[in-house]
PDB file as gemmi writes it, atoms N, CA and C in Angstrom:
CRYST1    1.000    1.000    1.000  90.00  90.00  90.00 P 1                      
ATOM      1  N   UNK A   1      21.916  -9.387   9.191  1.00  0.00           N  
ATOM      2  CA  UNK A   1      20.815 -10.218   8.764  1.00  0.00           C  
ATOM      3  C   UNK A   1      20.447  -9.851   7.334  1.00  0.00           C  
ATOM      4  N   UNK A   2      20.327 -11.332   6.293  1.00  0.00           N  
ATOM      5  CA  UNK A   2      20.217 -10.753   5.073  1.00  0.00           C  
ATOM      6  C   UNK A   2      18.518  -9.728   4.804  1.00  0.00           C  
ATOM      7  N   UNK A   3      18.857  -8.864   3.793  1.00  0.00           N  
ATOM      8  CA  UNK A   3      17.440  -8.035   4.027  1.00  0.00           C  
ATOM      9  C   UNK A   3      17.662  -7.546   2.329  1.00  0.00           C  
ATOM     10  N   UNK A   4      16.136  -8.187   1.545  1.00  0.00           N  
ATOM     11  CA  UNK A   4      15.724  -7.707   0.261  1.00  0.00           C  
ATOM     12  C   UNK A   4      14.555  -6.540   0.553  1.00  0.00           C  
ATOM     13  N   UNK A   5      15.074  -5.618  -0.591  1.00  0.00           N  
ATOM     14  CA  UNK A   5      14.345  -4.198  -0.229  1.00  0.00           C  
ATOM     15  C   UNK A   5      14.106  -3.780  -1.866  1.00  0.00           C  
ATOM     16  N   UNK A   6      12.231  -3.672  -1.928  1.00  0.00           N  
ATOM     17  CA  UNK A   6      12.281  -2.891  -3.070  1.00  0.00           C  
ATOM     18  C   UNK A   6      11.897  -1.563  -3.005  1.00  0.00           C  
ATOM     19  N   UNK A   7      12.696  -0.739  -3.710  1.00  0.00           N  
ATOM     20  CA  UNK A   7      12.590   1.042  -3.249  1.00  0.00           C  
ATOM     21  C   UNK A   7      11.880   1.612  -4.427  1.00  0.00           C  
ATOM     22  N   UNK A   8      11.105   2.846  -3.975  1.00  0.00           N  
ATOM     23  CA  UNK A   8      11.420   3.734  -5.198  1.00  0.00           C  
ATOM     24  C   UNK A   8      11.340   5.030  -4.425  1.00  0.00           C  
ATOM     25  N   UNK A   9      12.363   5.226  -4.868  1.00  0.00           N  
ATOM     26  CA  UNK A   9      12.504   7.008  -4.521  1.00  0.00           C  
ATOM     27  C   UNK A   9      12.485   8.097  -5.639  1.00  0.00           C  
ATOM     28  N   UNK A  10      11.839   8.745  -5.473  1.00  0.00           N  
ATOM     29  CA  UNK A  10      11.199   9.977  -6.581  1.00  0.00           C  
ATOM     30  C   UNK A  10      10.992  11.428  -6.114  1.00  0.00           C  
ATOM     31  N   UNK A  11      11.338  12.284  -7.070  1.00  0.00           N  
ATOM     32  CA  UNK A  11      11.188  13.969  -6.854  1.00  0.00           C  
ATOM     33  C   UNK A  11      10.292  13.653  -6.741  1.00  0.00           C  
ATOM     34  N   UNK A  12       9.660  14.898  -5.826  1.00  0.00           N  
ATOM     35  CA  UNK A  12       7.926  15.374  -6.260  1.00  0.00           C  
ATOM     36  C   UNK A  12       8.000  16.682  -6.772  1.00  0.00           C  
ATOM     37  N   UNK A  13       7.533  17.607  -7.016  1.00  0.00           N  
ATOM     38  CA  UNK A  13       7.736  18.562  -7.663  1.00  0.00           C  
ATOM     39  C   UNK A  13       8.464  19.302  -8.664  1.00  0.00           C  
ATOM     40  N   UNK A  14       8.820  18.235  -9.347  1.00  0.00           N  
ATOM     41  CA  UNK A  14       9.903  18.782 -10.170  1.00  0.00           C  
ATOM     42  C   UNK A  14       9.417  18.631 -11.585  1.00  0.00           C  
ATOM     43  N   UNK A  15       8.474  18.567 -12.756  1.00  0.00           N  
ATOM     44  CA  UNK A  15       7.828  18.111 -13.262  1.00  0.00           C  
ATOM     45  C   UNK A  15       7.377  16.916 -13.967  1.00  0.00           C  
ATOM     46  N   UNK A  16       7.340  17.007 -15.213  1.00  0.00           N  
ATOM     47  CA  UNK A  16       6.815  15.467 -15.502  1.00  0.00           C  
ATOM     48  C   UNK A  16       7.861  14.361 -15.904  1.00  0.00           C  
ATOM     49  N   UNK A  17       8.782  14.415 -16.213  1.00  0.00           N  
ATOM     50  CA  UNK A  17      10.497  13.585 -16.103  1.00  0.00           C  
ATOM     51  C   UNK A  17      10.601  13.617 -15.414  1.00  0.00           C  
ATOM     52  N   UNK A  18      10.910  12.998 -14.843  1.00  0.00           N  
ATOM     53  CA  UNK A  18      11.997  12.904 -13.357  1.00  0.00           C  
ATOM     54  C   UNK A  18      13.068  11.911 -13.910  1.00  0.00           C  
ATOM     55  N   UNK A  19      13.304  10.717 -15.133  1.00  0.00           N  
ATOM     56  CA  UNK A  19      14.529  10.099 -15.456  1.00  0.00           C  
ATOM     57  C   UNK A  19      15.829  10.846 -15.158  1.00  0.00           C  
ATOM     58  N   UNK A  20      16.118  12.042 -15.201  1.00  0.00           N  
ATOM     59  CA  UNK A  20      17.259  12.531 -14.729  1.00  0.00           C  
ATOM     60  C   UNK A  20      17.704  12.772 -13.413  1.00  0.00           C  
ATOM     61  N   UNK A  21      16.629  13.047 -12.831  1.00  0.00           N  
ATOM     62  CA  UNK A  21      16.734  12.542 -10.800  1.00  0.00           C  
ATOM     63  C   UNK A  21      16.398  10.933 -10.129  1.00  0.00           C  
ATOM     64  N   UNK A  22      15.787  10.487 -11.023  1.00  0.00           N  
ATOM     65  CA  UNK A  22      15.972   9.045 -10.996  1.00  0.00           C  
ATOM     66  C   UNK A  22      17.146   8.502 -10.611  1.00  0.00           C  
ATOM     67  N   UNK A  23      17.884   8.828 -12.240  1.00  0.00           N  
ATOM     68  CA  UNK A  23      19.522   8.378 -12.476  1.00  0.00           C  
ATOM     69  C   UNK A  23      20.377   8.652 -11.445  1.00  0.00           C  
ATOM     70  N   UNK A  24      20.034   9.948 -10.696  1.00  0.00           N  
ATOM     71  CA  UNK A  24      21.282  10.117  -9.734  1.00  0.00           C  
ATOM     72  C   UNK A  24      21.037   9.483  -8.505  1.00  0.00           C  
ATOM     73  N   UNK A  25      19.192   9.134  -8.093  1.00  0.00           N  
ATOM     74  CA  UNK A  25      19.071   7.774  -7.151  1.00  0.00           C  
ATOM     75  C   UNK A  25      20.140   6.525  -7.406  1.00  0.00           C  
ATOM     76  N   UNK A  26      19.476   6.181  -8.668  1.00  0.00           N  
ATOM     77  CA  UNK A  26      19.935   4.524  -9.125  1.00  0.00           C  
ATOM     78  C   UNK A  26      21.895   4.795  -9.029  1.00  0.00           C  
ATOM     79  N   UNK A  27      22.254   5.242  -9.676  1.00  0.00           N  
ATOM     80  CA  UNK A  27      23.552   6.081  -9.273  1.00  0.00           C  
ATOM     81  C   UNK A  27      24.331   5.516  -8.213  1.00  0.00           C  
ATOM     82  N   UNK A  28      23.572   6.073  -6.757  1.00  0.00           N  
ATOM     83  CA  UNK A  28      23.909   6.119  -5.907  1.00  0.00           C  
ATOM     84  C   UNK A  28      23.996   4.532  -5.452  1.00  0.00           C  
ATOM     85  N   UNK A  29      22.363   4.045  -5.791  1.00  0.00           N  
ATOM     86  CA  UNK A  29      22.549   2.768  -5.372  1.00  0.00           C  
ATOM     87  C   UNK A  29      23.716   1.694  -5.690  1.00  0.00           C  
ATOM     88  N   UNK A  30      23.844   1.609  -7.253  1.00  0.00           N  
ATOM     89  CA  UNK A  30      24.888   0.912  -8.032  1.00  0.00           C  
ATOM     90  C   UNK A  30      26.224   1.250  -7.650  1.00  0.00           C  
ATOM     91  N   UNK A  31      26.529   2.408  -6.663  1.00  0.00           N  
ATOM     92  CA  UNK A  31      28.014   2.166  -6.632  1.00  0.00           C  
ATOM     93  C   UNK A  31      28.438   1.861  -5.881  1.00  0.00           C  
ATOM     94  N   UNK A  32      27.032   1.496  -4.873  1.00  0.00           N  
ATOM     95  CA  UNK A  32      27.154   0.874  -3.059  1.00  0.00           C  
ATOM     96  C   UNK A  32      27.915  -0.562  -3.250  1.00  0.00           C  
ATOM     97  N   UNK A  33      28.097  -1.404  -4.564  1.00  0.00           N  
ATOM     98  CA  UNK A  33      28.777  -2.328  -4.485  1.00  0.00           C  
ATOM     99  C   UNK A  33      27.091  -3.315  -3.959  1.00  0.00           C  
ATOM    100  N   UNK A  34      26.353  -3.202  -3.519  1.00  0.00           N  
ATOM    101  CA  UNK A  34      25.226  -4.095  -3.170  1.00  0.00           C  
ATOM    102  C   UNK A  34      24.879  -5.138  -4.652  1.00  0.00           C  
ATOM    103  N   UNK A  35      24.529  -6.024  -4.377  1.00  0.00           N  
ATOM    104  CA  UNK A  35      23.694  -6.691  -5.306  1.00  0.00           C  
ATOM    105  C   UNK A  35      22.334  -5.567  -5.414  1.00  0.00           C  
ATOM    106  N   UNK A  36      21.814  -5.495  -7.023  1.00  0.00           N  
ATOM    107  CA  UNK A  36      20.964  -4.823  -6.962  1.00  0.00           C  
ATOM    108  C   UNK A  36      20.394  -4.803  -8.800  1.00  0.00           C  
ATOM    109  N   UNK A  37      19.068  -4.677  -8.832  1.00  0.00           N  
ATOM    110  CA  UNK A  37      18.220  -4.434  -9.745  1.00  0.00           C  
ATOM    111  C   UNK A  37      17.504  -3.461  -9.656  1.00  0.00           C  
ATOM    112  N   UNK A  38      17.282  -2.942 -11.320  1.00  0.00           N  
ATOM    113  CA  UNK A  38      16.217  -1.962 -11.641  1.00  0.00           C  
ATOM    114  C   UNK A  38      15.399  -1.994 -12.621  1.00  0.00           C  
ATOM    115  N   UNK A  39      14.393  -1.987 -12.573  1.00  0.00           N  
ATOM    116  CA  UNK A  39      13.209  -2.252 -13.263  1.00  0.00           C  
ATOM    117  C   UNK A  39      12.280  -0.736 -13.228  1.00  0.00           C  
ATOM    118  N   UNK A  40      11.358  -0.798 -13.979  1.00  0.00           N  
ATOM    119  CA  UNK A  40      10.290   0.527 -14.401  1.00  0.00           C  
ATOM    120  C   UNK A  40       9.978   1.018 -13.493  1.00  0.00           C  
ATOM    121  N   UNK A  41       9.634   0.444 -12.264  1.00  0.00           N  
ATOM    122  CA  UNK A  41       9.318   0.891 -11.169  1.00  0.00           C  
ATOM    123  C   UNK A  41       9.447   1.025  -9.437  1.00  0.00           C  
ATOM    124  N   UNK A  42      10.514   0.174  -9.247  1.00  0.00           N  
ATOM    125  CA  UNK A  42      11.504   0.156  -8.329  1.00  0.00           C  
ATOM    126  C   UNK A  42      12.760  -0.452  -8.671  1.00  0.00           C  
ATOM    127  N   UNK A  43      13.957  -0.506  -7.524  1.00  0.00           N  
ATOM    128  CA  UNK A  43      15.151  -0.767  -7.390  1.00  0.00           C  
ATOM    129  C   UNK A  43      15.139  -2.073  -6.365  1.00  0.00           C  
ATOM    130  N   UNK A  44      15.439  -2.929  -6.573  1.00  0.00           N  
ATOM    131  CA  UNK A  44      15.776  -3.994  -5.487  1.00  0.00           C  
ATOM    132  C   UNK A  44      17.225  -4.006  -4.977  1.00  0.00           C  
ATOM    133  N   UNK A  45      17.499  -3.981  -3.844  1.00  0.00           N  
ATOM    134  CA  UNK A  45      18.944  -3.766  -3.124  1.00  0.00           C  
ATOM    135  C   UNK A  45      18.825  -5.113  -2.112  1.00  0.00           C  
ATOM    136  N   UNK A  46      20.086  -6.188  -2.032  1.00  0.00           N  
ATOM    137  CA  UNK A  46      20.348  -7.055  -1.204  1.00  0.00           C  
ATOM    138  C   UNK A  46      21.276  -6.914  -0.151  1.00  0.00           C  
ATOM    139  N   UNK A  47      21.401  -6.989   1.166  1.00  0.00           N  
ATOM    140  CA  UNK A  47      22.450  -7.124   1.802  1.00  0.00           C  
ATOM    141  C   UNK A  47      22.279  -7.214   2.978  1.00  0.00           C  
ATOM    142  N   UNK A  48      22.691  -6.801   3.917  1.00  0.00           N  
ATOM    143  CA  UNK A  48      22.328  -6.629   5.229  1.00  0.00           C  
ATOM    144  C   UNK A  48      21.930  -5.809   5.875  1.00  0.00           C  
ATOM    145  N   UNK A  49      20.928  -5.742   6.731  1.00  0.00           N  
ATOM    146  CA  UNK A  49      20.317  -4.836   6.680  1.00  0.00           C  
ATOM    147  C   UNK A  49      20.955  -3.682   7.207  1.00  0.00           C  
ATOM    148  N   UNK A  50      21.823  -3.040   7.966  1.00  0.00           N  
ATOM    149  CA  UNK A  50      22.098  -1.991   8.305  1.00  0.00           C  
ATOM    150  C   UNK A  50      23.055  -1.465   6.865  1.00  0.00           C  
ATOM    151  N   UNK A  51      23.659  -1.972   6.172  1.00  0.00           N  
ATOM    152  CA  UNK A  51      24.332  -1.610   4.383  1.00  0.00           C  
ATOM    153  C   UNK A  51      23.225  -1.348   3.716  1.00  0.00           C  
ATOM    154  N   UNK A  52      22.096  -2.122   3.747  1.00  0.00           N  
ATOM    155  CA  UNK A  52      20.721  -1.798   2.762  1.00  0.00           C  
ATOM    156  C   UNK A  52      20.418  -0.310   3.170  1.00  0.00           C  
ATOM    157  N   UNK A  53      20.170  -0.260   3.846  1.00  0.00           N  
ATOM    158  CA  UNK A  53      19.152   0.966   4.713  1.00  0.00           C  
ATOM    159  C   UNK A  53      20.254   2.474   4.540  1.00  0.00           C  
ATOM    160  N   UNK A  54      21.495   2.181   4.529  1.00  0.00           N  
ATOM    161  CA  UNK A  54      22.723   2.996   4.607  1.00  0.00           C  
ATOM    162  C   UNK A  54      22.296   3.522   3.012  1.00  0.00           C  
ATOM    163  N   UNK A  55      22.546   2.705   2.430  1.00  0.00           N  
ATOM    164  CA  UNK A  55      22.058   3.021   0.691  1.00  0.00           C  
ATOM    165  C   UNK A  55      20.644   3.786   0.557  1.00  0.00           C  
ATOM    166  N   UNK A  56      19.693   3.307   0.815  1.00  0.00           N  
ATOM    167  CA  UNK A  56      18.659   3.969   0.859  1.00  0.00           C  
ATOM    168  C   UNK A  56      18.728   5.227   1.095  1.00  0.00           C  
ATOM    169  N   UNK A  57      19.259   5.615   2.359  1.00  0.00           N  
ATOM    170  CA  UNK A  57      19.317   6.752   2.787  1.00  0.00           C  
ATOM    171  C   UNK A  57      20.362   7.680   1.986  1.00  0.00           C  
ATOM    172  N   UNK A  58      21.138   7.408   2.097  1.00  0.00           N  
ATOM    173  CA  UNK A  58      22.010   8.123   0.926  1.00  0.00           C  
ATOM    174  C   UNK A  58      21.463   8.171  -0.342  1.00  0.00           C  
ATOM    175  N   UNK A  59      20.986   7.383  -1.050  1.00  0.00           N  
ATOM    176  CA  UNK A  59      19.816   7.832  -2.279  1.00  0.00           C  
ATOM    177  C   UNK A  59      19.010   8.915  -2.249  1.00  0.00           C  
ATOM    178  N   UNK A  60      18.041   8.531  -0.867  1.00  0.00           N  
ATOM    179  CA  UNK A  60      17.305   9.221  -0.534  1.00  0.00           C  
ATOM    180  C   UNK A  60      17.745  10.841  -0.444  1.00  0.00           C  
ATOM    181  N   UNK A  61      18.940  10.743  -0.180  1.00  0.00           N  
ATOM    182  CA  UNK A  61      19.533  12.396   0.431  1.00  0.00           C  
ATOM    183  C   UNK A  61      20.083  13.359  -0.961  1.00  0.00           C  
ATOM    184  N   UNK A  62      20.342  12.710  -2.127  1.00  0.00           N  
ATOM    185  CA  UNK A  62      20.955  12.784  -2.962  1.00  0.00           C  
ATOM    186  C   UNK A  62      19.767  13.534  -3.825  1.00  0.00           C  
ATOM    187  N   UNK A  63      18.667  13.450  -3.535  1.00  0.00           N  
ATOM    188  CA  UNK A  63      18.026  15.016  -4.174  1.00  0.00           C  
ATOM    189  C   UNK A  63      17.399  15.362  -2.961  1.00  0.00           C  
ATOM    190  N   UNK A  64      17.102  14.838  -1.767  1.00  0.00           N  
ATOM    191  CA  UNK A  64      16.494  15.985  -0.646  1.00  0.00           C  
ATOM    192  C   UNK A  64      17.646  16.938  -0.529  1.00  0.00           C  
ATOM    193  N   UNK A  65      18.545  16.522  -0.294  1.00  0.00           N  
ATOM    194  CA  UNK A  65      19.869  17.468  -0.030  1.00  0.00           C  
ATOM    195  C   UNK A  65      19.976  18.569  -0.658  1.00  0.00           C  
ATOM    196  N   UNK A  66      19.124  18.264  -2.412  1.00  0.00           N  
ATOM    197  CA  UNK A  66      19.132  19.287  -3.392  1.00  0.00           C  
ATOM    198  C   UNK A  66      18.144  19.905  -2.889  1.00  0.00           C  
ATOM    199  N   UNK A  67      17.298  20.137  -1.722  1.00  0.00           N  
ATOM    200  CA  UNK A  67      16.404  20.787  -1.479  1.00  0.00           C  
ATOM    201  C   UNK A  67      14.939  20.189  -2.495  1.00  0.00           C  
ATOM    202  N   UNK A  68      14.981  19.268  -2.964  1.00  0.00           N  
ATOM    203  CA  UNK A  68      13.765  18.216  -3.590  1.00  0.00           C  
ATOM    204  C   UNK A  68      12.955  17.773  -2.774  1.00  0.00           C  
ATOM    205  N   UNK A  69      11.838  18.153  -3.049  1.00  0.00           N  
ATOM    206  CA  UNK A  69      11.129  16.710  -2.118  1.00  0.00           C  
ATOM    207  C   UNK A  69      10.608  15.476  -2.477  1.00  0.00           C  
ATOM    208  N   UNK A  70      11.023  14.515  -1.659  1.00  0.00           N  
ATOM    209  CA  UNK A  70      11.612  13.133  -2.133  1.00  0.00           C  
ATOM    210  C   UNK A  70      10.840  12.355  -1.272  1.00  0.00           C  
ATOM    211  N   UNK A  71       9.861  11.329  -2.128  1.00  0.00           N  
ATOM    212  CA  UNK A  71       9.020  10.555  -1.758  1.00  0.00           C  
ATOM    213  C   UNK A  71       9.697   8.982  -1.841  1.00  0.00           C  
ATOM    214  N   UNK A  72       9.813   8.387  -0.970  1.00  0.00           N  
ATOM    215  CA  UNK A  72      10.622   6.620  -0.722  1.00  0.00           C  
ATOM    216  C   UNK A  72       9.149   5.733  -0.219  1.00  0.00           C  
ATOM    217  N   UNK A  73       9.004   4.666  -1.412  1.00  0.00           N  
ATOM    218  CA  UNK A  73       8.297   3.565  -1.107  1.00  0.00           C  
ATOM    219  C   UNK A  73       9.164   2.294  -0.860  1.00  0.00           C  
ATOM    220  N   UNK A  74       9.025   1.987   0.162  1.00  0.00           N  
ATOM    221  CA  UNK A  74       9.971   0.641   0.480  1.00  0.00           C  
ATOM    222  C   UNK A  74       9.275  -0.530   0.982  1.00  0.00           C  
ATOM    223  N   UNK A  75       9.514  -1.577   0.258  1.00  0.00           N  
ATOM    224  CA  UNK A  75       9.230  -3.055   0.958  1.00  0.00           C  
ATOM    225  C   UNK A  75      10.194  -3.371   0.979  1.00  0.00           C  
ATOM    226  N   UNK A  76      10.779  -4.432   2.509  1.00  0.00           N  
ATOM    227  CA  UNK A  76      11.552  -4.914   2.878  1.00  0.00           C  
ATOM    228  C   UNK A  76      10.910  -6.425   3.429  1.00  0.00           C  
ATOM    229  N   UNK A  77      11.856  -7.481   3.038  1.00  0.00           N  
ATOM    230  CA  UNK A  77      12.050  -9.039   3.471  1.00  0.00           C  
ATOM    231  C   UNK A  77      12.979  -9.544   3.896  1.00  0.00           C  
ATOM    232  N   UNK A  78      12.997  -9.571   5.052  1.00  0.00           N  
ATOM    233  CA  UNK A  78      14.542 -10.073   6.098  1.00  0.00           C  
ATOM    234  C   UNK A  78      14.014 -11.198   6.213  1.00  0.00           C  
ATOM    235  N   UNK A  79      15.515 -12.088   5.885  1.00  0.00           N  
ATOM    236  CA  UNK A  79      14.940 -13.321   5.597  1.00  0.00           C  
ATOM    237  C   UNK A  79      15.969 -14.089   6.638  1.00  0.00           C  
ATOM    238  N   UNK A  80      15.644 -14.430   8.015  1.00  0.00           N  
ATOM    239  CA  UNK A  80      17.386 -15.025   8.453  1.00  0.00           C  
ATOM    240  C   UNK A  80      17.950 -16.368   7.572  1.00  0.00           C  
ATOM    241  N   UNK A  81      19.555 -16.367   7.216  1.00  0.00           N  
ATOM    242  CA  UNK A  81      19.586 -17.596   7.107  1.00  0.00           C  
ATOM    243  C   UNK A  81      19.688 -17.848   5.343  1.00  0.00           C  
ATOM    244  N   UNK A  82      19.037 -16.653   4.817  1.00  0.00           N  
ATOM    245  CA  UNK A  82      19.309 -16.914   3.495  1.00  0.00           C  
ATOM    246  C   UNK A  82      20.165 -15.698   2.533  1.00  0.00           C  
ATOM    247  N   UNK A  83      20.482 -16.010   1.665  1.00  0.00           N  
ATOM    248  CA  UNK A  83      21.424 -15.239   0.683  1.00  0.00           C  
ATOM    249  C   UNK A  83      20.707 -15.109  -0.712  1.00  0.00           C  
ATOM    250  N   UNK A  84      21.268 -14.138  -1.563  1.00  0.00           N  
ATOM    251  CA  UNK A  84      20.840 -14.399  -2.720  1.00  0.00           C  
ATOM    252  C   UNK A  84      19.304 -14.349  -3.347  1.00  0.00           C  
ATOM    253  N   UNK A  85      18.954 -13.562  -2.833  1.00  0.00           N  
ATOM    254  CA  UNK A  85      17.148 -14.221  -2.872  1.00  0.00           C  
ATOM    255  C   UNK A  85      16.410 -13.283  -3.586  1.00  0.00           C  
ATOM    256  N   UNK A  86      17.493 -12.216  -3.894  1.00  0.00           N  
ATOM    257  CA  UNK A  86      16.720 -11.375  -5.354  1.00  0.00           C  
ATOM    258  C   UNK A  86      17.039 -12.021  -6.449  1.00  0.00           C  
ATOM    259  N   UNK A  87      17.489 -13.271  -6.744  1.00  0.00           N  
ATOM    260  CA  UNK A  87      18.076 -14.005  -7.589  1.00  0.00           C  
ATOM    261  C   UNK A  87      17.036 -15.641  -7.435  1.00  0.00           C  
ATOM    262  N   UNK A  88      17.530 -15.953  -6.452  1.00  0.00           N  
ATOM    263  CA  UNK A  88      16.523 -17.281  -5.842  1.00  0.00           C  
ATOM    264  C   UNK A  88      15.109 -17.024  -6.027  1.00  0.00           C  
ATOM    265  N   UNK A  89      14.533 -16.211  -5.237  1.00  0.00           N  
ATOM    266  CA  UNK A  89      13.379 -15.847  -5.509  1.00  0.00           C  
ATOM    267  C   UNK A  89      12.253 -16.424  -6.743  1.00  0.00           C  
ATOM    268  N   UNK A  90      13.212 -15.670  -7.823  1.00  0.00           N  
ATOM    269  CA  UNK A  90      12.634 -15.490  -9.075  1.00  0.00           C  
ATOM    270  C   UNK A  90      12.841 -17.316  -9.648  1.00  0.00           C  
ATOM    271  N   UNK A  91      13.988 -17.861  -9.334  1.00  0.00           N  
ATOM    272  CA  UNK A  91      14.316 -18.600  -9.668  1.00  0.00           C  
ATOM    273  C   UNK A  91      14.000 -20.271  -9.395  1.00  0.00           C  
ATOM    274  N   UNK A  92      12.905 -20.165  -8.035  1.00  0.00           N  
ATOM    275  CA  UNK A  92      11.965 -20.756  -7.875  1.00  0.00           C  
ATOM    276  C   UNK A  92      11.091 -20.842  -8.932  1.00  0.00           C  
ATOM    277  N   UNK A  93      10.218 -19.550  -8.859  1.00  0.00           N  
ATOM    278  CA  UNK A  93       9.022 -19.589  -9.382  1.00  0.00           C  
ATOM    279  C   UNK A  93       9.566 -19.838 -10.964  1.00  0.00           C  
ATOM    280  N   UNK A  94      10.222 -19.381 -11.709  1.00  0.00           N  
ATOM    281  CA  UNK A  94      10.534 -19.896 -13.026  1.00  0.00           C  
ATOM    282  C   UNK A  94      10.901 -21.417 -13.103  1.00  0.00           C  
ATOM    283  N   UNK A  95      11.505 -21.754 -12.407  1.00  0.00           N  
ATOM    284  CA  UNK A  95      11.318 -23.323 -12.206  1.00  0.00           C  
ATOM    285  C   UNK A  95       9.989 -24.025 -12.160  1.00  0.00           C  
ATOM    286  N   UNK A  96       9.054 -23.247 -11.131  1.00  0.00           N  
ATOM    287  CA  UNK A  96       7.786 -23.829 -11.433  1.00  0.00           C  
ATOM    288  C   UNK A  96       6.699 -24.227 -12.642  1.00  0.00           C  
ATOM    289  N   UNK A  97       7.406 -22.843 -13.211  1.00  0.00           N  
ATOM    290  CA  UNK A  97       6.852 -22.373 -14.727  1.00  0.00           C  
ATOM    291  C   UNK A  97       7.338 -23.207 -15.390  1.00  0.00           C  
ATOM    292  N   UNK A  98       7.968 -23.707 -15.697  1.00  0.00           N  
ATOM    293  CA  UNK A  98       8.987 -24.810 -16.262  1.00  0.00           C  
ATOM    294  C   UNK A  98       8.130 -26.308 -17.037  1.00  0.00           C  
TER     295      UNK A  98                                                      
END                                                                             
């Protein structure tokens, strides 16, 4: 079932950068092959949901593993029936704007 997910996963304790534990999140996500965006403050990942969630978690593990502690904000929109909709989405409403 298709499923749009916006994440952010972040060190906590590690000090005031974190762009370099970021990178090895986003990293992880981008090589899942998923459709996917990143912006200032989360990652959007498309796919289905048990591949979405697979990614996540493996992000997720990729500094807990380092012994980090790793805070994940996630919204998720399972949408049956549709595709594409981190793309569509937007592409409505800019149409509206139009």
């Amino acid at each position: 079932m298709n499923t749009l997910v916006a994440v952010a996963i972040a060190p906590l304790g590690v000090g005031d950068e974190l762009a370099a534990e970021v990178a090895e999140v986003v990293r992880v996500i981008r090589e899942s092959g998923l459709p996917n965006r990143t912006n200032s403050m989360f990652t959007e990942i498309e796919g289905e949901w048990d591949e979405v969630f697979r990614v996540v978690r493996d992000a997720t593990f990729v500094l807990a593993e380092k012994g980090i502690r790793t805070e994940v904000v996630l919204k998720a929109d399972v949408r049956p029936g549709f595709e594409n909709m981190m793309e569509e989405k937007v592409a409505k409403v800019d149409a509206i704007l139009k």
